[in-house]
N, C-alpha and C positions, 0 to 999 in steps of 0.2 A: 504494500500500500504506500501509497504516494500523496506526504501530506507537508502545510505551508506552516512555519513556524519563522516568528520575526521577520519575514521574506525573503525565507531560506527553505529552497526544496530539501525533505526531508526523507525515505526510505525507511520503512519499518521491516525491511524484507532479515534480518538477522534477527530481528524480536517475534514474528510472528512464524518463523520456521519453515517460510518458503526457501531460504538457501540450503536447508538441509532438504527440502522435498525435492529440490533440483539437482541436487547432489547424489540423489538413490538413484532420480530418472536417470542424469547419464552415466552413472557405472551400470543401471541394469541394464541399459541400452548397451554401452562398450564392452558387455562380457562377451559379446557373440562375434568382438573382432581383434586382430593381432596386430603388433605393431615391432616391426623389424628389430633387430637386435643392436643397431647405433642409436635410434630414433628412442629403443626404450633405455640406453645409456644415458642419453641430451636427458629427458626428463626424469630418471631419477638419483643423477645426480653422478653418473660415472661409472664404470665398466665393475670398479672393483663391488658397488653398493647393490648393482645389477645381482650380481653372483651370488650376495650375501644374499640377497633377499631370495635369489631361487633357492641356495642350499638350505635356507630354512624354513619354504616352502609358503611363502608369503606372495610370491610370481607363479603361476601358470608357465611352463614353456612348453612348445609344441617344437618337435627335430620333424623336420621334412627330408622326405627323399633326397629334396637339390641340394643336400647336407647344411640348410641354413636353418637358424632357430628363430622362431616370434614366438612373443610372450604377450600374454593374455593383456589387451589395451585396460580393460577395468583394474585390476593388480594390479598394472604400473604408474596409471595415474592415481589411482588410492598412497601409493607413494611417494609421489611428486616433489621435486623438490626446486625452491625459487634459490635458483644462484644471487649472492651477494656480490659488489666486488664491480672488478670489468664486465663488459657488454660483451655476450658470450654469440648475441646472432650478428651478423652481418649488418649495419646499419650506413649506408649510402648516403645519406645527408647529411656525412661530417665530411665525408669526402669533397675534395677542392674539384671544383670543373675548371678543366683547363680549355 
């Protein structure tokens, strides 16, 4: 819900428990898809945290025939992790145009 306080837009969406109902929809939604094995390193945080979290059974992984592994998209955003620090994607607008 979206309300005016001093005239300042205001969001109740963390008090009324819409972001956790949106939070089930998309991991129930992303259990039924894989996300490659760099792709699921970038968000959770690094090759070595990747590993822990499957030997301890916390990641889904699927081995395919083309000897490559994806790990279950819902697991690995359930562990997500925001890098601090430097800017970890590519950003083009600091870049000088010559």
């Amino acid at each position: 819900m979206i309300y005016e306080v001093n005239g300042n837009l205001r969001s109740s969406m963390l008090i009324d428990g819409t972001a956790e109902a949106r939070l089930a929809d998309i991991l129930t939604i992303m259990d039924k898809r894989t996300f490659p094995k760099r792709e699921s390193e970038r968000i959770v945080g690094g090759p070595g945290r990747l590993k822990a979290l499957v030997n301890s059974q916390r990641v889904r992984v699927e081995y395919r025939t083309n000897g490559r592994s994806y790990y279950n998209a819902s697991d690995v955003l359930s562990f997500a992790k925001v890098r601090k620090g430097r800017n970890h994607e590519k950003n083009n607008s600091q870049r000088a145009i010559a």
